[in-house]
N, CA and C atoms of all chains as a GROMACS GRO file, in nm:
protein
  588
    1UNK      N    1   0.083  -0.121   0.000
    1UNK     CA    2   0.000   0.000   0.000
    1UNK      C    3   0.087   0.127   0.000
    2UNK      N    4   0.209   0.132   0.028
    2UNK     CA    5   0.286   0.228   0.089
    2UNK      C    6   0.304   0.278  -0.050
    3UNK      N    7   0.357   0.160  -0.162
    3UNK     CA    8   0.448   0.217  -0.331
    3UNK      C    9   0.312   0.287  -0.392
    4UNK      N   10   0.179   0.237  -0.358
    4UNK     CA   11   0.071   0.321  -0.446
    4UNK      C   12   0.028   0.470  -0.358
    5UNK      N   13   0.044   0.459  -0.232
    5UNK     CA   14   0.015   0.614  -0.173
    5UNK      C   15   0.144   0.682  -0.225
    6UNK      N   16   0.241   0.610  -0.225
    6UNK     CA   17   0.362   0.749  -0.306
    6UNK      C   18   0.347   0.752  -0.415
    7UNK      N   19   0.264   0.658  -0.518
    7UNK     CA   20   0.248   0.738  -0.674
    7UNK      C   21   0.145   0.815  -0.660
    8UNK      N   22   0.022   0.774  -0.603
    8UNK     CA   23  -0.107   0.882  -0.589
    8UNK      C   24  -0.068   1.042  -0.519
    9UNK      N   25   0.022   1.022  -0.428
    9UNK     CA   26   0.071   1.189  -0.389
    9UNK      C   27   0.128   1.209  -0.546
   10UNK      N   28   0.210   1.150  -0.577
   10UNK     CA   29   0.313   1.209  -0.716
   10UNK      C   30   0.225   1.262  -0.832
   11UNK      N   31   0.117   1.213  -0.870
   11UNK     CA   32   0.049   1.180  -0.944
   11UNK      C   33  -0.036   1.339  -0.918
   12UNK      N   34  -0.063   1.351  -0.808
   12UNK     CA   35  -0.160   1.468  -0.774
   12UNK      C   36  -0.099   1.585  -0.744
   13UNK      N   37   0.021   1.588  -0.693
   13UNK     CA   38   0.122   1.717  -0.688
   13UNK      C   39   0.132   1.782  -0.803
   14UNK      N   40   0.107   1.714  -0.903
   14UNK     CA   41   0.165   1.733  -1.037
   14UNK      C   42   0.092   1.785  -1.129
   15UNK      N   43  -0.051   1.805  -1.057
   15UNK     CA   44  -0.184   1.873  -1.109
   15UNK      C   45  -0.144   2.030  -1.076
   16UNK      N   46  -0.186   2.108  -1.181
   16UNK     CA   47  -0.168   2.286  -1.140
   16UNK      C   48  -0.308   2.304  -1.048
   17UNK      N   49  -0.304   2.416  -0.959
   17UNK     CA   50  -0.333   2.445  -0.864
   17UNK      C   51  -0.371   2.332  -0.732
   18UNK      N   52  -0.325   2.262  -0.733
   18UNK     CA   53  -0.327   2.247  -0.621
   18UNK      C   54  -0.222   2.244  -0.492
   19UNK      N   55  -0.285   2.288  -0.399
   19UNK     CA   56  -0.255   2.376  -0.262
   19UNK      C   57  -0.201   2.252  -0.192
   20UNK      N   58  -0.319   2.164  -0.140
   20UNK     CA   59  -0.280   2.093  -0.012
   20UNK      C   60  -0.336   1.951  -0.064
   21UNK      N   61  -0.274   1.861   0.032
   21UNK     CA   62  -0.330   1.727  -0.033
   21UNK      C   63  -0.284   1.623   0.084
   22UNK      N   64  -0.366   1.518   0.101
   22UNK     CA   65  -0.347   1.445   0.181
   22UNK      C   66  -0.390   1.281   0.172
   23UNK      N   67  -0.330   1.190   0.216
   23UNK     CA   68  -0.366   1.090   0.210
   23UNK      C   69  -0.450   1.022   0.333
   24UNK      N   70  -0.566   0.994   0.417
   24UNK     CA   71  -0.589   0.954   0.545
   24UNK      C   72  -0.645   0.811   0.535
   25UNK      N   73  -0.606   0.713   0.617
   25UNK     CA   74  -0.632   0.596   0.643
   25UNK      C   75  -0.787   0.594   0.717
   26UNK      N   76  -0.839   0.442   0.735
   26UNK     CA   77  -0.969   0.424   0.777
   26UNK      C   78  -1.024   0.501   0.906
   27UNK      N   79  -0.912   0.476   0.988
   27UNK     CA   80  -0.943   0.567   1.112
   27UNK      C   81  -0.881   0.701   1.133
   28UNK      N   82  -0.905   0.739   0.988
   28UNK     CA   83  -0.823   0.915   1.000
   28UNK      C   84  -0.705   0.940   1.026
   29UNK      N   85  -0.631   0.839   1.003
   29UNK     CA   86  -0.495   0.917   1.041
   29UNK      C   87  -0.386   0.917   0.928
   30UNK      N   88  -0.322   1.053   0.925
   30UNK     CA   89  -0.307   1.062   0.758
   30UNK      C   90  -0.146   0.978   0.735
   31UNK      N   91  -0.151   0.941   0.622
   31UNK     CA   92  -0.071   0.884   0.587
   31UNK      C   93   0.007   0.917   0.499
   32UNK      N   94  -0.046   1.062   0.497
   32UNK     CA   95   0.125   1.110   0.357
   32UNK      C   96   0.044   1.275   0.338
   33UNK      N   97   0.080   1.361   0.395
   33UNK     CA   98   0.024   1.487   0.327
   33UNK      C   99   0.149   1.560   0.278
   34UNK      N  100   0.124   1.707   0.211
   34UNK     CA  101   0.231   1.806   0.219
   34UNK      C  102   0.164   1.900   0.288
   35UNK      N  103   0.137   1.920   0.381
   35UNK     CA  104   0.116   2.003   0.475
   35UNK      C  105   0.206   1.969   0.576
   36UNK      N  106   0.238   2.116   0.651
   36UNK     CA  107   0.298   2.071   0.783
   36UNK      C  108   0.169   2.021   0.912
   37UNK      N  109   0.265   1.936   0.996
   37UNK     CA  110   0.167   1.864   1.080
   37UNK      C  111   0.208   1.973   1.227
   38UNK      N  112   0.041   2.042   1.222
   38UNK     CA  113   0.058   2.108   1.347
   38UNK      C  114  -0.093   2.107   1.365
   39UNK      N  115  -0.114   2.128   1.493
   39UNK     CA  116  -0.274   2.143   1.581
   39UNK      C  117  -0.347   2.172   1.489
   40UNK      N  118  -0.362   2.258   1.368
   40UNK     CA  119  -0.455   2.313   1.319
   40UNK      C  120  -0.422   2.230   1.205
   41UNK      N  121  -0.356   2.146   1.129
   41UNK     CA  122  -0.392   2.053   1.030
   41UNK      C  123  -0.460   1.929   1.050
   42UNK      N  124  -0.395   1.900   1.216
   42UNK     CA  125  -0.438   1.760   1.274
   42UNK      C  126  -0.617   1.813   1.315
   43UNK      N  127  -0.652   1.899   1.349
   43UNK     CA  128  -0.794   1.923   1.316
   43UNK      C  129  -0.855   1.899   1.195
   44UNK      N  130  -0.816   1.955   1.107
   44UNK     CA  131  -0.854   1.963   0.946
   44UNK      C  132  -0.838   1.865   0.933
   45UNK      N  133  -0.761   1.742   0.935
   45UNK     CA  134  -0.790   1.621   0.927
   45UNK      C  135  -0.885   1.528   0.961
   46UNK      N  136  -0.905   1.592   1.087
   46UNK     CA  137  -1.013   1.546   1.178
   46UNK      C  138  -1.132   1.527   1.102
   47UNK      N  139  -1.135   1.666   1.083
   47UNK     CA  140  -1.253   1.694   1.012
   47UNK      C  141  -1.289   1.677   0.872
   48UNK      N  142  -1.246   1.616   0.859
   48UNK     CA  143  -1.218   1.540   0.688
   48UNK      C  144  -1.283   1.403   0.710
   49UNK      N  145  -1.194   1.380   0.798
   49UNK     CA  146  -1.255   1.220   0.823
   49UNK      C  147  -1.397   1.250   0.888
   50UNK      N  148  -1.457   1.326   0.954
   50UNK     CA  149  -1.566   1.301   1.026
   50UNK      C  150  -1.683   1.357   0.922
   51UNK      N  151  -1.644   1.443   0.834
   51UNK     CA  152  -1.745   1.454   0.685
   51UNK      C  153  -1.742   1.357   0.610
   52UNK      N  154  -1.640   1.305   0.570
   52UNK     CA  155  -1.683   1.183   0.524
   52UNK      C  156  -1.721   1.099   0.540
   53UNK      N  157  -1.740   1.066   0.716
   53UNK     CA  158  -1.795   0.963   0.763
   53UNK      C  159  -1.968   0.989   0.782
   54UNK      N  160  -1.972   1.122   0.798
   54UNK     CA  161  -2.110   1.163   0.763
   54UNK      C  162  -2.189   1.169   0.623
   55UNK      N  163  -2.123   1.216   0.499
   55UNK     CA  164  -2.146   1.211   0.411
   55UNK      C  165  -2.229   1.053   0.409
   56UNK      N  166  -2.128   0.960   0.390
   56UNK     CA  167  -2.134   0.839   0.392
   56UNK      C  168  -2.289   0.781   0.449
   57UNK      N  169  -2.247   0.833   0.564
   57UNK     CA  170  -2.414   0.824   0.644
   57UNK      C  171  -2.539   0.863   0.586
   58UNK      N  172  -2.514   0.931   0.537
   58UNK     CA  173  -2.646   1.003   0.446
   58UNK      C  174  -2.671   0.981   0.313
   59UNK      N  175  -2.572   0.892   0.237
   59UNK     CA  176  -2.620   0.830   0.117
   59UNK      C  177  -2.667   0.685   0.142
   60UNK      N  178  -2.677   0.646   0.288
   60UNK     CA  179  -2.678   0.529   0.315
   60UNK      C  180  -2.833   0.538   0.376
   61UNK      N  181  -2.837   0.659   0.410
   61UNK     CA  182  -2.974   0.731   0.486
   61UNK      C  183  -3.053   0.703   0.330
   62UNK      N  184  -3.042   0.736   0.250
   62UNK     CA  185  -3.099   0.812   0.157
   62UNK      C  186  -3.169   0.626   0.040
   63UNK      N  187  -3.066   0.604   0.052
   63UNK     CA  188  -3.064   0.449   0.005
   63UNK      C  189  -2.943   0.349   0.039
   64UNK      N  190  -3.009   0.263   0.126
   64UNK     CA  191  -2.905   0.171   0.203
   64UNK      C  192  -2.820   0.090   0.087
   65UNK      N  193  -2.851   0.049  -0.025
   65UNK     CA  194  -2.772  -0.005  -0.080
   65UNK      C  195  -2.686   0.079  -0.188
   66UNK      N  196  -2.667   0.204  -0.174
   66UNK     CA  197  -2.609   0.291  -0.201
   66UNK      C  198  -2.469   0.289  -0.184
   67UNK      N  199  -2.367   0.353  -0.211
   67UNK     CA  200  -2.244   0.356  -0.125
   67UNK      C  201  -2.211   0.520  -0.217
   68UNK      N  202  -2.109   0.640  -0.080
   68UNK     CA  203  -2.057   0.756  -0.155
   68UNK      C  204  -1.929   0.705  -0.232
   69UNK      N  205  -1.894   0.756  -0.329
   69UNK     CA  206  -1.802   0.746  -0.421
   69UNK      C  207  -1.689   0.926  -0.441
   70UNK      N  208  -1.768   0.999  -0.396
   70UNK     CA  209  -1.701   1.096  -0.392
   70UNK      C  210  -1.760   1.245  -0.366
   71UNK      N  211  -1.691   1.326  -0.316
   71UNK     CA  212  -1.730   1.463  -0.213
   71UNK      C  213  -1.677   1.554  -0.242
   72UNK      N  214  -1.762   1.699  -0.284
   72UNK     CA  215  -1.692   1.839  -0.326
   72UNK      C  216  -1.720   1.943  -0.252
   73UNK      N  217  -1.623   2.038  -0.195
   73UNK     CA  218  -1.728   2.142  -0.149
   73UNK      C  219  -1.620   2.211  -0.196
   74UNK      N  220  -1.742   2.321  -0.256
   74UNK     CA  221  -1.668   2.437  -0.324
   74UNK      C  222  -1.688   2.569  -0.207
   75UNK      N  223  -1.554   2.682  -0.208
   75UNK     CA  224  -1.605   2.756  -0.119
   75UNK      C  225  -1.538   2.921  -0.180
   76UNK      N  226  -1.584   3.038  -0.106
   76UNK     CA  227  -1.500   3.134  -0.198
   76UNK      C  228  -1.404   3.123  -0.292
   77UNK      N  229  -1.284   3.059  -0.207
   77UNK     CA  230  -1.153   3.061  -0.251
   77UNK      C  231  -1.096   2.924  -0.295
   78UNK      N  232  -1.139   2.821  -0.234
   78UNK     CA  233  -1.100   2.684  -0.241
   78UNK      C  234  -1.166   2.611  -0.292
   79UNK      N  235  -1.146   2.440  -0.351
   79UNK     CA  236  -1.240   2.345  -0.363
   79UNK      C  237  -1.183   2.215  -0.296
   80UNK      N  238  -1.210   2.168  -0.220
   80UNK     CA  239  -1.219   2.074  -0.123
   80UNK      C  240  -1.266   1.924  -0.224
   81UNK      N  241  -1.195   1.802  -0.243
   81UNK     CA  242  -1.219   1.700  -0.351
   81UNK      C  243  -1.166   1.603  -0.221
   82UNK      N  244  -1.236   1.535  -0.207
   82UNK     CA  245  -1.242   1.388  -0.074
   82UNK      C  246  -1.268   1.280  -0.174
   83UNK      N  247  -1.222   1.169  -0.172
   83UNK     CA  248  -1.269   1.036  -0.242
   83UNK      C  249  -1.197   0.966  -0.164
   84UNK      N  250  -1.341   0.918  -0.150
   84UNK     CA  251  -1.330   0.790   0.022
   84UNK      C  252  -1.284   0.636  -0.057
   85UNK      N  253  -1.186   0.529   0.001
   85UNK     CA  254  -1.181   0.429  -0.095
   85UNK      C  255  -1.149   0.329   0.017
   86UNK      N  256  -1.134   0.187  -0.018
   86UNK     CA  257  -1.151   0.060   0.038
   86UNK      C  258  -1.047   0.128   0.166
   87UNK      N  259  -0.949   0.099   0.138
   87UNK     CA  260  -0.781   0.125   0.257
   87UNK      C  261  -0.798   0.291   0.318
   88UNK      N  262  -0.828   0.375   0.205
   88UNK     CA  263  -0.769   0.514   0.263
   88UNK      C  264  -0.852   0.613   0.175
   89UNK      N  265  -0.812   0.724   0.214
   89UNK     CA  266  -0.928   0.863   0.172
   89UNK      C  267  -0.824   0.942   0.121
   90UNK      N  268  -0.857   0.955  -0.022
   90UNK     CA  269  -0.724   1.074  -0.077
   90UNK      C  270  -0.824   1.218  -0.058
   91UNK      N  271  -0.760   1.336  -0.029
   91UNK     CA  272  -0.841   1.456   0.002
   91UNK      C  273  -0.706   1.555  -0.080
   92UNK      N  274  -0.788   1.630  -0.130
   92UNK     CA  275  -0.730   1.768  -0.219
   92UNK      C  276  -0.779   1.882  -0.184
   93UNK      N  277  -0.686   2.007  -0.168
   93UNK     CA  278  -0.749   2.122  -0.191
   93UNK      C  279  -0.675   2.217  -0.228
   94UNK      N  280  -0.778   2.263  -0.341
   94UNK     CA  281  -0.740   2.320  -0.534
   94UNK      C  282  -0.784   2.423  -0.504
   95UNK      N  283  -0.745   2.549  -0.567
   95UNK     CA  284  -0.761   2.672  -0.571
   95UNK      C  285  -0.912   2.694  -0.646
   96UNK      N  286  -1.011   2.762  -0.608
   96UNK     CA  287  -1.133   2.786  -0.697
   96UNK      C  288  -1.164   2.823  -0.864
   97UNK      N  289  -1.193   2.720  -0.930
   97UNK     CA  290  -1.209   2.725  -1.059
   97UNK      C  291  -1.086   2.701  -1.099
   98UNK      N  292  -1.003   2.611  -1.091
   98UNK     CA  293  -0.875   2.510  -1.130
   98UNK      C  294  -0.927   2.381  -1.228
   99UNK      N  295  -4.015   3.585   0.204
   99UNK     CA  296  -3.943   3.440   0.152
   99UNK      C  297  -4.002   3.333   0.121
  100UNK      N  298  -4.175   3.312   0.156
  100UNK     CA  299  -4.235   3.206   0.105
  100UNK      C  300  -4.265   3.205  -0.051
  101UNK      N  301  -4.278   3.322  -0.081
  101UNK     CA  302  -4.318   3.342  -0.230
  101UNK      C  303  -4.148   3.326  -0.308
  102UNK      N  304  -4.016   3.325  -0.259
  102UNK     CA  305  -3.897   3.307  -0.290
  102UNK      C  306  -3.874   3.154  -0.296
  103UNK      N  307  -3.905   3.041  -0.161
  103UNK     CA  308  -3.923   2.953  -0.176
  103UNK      C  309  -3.961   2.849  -0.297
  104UNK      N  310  -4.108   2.945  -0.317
  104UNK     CA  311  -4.208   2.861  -0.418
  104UNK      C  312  -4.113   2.843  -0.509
  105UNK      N  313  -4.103   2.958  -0.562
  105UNK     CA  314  -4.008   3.008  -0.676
  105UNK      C  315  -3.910   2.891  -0.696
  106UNK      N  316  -3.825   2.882  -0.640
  106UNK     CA  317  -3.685   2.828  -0.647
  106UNK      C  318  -3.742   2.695  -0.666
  107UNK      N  319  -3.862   2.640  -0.581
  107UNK     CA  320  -3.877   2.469  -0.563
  107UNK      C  321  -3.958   2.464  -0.715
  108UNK      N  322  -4.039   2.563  -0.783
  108UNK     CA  323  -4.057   2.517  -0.920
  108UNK      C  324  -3.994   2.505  -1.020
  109UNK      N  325  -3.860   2.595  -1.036
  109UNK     CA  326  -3.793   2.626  -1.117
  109UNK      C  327  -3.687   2.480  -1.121
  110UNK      N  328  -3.686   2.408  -1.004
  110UNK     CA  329  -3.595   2.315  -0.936
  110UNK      C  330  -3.633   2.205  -0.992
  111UNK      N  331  -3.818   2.193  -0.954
  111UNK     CA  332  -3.859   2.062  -0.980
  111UNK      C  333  -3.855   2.009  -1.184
  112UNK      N  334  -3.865   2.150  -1.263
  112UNK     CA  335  -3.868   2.129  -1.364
  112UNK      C  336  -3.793   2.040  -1.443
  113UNK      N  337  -3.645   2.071  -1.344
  113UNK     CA  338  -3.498   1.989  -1.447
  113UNK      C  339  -3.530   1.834  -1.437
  114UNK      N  340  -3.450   1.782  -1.561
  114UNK     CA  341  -3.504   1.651  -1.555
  114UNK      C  342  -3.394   1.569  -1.456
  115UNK      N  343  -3.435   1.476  -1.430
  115UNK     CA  344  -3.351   1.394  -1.332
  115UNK      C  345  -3.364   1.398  -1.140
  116UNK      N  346  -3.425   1.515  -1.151
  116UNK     CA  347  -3.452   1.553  -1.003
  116UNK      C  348  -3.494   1.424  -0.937
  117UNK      N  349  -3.507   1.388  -0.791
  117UNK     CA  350  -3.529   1.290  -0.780
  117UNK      C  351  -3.631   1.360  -0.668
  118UNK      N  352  -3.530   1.433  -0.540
  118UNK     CA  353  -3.606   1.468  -0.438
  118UNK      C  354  -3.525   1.619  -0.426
  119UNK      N  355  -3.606   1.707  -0.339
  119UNK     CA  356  -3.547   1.835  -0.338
  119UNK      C  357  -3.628   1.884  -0.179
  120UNK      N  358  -3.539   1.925  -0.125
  120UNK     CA  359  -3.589   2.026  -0.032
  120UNK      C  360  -3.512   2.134   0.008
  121UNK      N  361  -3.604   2.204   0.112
  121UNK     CA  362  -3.590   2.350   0.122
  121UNK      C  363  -3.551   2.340   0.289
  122UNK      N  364  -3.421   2.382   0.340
  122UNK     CA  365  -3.414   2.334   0.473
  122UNK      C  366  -3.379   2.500   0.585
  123UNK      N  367  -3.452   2.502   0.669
  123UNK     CA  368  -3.401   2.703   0.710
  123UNK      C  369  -3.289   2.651   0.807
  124UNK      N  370  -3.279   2.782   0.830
  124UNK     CA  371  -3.107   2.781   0.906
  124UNK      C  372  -3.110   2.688   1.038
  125UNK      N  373  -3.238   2.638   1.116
  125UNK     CA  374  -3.234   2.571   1.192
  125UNK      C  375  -3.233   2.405   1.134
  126UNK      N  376  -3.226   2.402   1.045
  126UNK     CA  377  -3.243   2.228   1.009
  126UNK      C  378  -3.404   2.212   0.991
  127UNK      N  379  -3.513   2.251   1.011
  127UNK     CA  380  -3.604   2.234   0.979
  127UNK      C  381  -3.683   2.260   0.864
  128UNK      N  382  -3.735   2.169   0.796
  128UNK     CA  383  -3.767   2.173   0.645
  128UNK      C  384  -3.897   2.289   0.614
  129UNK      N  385  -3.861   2.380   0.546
  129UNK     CA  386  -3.961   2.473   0.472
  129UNK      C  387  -4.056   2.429   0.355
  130UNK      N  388  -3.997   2.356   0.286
  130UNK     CA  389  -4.038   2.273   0.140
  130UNK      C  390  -4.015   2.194   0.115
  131UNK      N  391  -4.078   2.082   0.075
  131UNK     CA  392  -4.000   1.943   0.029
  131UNK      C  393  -4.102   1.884  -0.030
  132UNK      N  394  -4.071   1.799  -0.169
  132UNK     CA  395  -4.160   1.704  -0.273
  132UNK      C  396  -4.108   1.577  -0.222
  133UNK      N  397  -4.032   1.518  -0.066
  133UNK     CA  398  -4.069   1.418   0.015
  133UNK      C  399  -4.160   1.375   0.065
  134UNK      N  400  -4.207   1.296   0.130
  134UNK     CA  401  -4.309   1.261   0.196
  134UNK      C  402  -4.245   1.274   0.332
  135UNK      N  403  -4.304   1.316   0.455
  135UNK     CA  404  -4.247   1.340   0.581
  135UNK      C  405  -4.282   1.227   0.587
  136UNK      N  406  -4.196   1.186   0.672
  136UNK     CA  407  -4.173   1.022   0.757
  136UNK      C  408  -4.064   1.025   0.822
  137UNK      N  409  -4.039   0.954   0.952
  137UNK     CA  410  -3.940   0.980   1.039
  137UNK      C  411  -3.793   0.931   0.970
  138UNK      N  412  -3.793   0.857   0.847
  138UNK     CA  413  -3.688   0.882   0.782
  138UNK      C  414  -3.591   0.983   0.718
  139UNK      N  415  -3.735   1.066   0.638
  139UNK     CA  416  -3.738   1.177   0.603
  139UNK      C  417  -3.657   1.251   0.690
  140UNK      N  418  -3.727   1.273   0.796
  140UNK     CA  419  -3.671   1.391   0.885
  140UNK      C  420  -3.524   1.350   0.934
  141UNK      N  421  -3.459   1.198   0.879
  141UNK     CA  422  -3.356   1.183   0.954
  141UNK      C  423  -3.279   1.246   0.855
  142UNK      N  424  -3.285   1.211   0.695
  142UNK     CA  425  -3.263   1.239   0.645
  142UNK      C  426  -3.191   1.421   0.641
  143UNK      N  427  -3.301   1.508   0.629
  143UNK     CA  428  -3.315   1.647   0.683
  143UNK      C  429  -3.209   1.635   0.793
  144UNK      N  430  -3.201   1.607   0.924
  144UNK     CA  431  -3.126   1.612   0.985
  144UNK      C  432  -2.954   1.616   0.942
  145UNK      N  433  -2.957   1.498   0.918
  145UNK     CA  434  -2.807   1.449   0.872
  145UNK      C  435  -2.770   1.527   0.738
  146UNK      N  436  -2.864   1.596   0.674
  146UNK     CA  437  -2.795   1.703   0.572
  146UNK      C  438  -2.785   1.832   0.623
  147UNK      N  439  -2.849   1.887   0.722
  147UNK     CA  440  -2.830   1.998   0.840
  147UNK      C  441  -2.686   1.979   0.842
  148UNK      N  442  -2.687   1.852   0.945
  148UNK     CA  443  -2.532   1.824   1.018
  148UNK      C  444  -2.408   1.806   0.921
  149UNK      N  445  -2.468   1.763   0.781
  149UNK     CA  446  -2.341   1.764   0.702
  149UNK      C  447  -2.302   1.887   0.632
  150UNK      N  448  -2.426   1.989   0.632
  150UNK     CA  449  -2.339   2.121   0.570
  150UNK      C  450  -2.277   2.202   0.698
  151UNK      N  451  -2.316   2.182   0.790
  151UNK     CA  452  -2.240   2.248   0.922
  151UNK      C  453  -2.062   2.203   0.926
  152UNK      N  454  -2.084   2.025   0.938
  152UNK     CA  455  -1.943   2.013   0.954
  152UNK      C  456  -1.918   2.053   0.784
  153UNK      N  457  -1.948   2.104   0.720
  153UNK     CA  458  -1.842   2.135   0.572
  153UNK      C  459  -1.805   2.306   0.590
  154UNK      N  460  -1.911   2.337   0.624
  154UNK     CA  461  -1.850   2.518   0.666
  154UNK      C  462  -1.748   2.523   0.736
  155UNK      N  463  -1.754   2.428   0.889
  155UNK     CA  464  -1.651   2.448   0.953
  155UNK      C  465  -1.560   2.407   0.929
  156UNK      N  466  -1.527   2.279   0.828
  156UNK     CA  467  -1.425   2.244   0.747
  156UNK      C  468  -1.334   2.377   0.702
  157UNK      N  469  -1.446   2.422   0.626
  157UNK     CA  470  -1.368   2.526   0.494
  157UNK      C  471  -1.288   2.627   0.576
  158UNK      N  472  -1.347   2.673   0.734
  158UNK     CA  473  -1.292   2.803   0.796
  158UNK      C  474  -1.211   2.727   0.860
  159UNK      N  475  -1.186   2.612   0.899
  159UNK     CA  476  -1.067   2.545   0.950
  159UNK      C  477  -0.925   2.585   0.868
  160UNK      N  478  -0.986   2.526   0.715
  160UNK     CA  479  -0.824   2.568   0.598
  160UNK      C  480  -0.860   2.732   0.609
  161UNK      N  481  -0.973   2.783   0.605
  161UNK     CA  482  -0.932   2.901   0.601
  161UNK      C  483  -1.031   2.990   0.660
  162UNK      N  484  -1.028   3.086   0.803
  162UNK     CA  485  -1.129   3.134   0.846
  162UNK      C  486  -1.193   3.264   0.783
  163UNK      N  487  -1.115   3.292   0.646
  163UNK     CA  488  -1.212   3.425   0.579
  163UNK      C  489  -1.292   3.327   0.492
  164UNK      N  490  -1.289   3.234   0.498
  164UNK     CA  491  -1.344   3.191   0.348
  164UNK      C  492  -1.474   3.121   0.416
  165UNK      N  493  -1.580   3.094   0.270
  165UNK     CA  494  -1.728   3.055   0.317
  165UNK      C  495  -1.764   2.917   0.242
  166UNK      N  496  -1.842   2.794   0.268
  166UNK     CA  497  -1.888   2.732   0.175
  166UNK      C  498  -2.022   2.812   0.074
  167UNK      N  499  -2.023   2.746  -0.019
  167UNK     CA  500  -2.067   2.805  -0.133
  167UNK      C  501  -2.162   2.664  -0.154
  168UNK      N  502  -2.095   2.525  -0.209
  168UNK     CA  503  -2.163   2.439  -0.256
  168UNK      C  504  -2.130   2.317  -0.213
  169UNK      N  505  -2.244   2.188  -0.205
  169UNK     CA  506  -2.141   2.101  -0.132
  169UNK      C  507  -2.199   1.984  -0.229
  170UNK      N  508  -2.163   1.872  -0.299
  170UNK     CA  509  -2.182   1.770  -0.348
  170UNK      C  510  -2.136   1.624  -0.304
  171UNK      N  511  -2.206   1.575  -0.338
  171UNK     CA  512  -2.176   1.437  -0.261
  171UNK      C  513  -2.216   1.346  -0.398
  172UNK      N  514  -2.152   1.260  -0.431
  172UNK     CA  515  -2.173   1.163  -0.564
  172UNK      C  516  -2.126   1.029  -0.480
  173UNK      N  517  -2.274   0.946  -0.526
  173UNK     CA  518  -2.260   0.786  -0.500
  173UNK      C  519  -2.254   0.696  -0.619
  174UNK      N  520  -2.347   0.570  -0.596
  174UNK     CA  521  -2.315   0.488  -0.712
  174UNK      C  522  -2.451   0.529  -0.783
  175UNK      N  523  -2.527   0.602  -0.706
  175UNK     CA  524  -2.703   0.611  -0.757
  175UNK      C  525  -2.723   0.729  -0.809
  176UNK      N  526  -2.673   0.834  -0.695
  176UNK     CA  527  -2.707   0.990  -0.714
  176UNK      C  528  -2.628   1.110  -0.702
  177UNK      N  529  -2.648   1.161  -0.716
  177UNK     CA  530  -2.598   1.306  -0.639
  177UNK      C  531  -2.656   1.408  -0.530
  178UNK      N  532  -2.650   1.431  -0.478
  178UNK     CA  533  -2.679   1.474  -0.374
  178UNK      C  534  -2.602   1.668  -0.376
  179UNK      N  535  -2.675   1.757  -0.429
  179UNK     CA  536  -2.663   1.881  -0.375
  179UNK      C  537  -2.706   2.005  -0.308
  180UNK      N  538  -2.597   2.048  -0.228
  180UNK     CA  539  -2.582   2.094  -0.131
  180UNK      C  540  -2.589   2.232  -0.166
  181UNK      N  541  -2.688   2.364  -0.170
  181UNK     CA  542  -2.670   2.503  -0.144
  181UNK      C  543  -2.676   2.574  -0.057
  182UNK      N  544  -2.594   2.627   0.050
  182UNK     CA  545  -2.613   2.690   0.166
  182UNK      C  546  -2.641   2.845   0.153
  183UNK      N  547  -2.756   2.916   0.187
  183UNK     CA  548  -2.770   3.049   0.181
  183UNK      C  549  -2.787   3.094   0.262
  184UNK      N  550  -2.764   3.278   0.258
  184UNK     CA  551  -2.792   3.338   0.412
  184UNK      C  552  -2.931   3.267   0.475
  185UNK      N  553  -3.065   3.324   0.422
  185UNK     CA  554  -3.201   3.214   0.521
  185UNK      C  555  -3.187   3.078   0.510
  186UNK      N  556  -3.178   3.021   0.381
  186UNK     CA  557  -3.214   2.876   0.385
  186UNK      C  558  -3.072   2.788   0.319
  187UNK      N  559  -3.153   2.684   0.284
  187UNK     CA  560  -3.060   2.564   0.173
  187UNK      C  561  -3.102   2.500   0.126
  188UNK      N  562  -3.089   2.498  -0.020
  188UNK     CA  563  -3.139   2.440  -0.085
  188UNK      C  564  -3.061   2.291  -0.113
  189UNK      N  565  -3.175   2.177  -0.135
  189UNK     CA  566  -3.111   2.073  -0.125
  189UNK      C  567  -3.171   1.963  -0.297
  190UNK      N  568  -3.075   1.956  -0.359
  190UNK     CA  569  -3.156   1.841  -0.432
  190UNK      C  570  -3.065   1.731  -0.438
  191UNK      N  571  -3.173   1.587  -0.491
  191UNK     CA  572  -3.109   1.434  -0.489
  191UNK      C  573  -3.115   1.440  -0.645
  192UNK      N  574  -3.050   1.376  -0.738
  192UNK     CA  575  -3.110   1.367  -0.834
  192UNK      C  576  -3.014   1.231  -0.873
  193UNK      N  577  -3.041   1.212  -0.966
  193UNK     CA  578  -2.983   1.033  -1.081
  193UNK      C  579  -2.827   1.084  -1.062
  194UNK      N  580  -2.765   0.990  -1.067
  194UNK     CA  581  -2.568   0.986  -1.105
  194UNK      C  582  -2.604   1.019  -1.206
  195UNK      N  583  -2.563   1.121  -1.277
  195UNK     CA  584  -2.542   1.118  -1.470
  195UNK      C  585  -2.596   1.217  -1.556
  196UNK      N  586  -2.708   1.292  -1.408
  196UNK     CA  587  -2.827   1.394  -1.492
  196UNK      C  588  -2.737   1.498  -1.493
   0.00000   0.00000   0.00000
């Protein structure tokens, strides 16, 4: 798992505009970002994982045999791209209209 | 705003693919909806309350000037979007594909 999270960072660095990017495992804990790791990323992580675990909840709400496949939130300045997968959750965030 | 409401939920229901749509005010409680209330329903409503909350506070986490705007969620069935406005939010389900 380790040789495909270092091509998927490589792979996505390599996209223009994007800012920040992260890799997080099942129970949120990230496994490869370029961010520095301080209080206020280890939140943002947090909170990555706990939207997606909600998201999740609510397509499951919506129709149980459903499953999410993927999550955007666009905001002034940023766009926020989550895609939840079997092992781990790759999360991006791209400058607005990139 | 009721006559704003109407507005928006006809103009909404017209597009093709719509599936379900509602109208949710700043407290989580539904203004409009072509659901049927049922305590699903309302869980439903709920857990999309709670998921545009944790996405705002997401966004001011990476960045506290900045606002959510839009939030999407894509499964294997639907889409699911998310509009947060100053009174309300608008919410529609519609087909993967429309």
């Amino acid at each position: 798992m380790a040789q495909e999270v270092e091509e998927i960072m490589k792979r996505i660095q390599s996209h223009r505009g994007v800012k920040q990017m992260m890799i997080i495992n099942k129970d949120g804990l990230p496994l490869k970002t370029n961010m520095e790791m301080t209080p206020a990323t280890e939140q943002i992580i947090r909170n990555i994982h706990e939207l997606s675990i909600a998201a999740r909840r609510l397509v499951r709400d919506v129709d149980p045999t459903d499953d999410l496949m993927f999550l955007r939130t666009r905001s002034k300045n940023d766009e926020l791209l989550i895609s939840p997968d079997e092992d781990f959750t790759v999360v991006v965030i791209q400058g607005n209209g990139e």
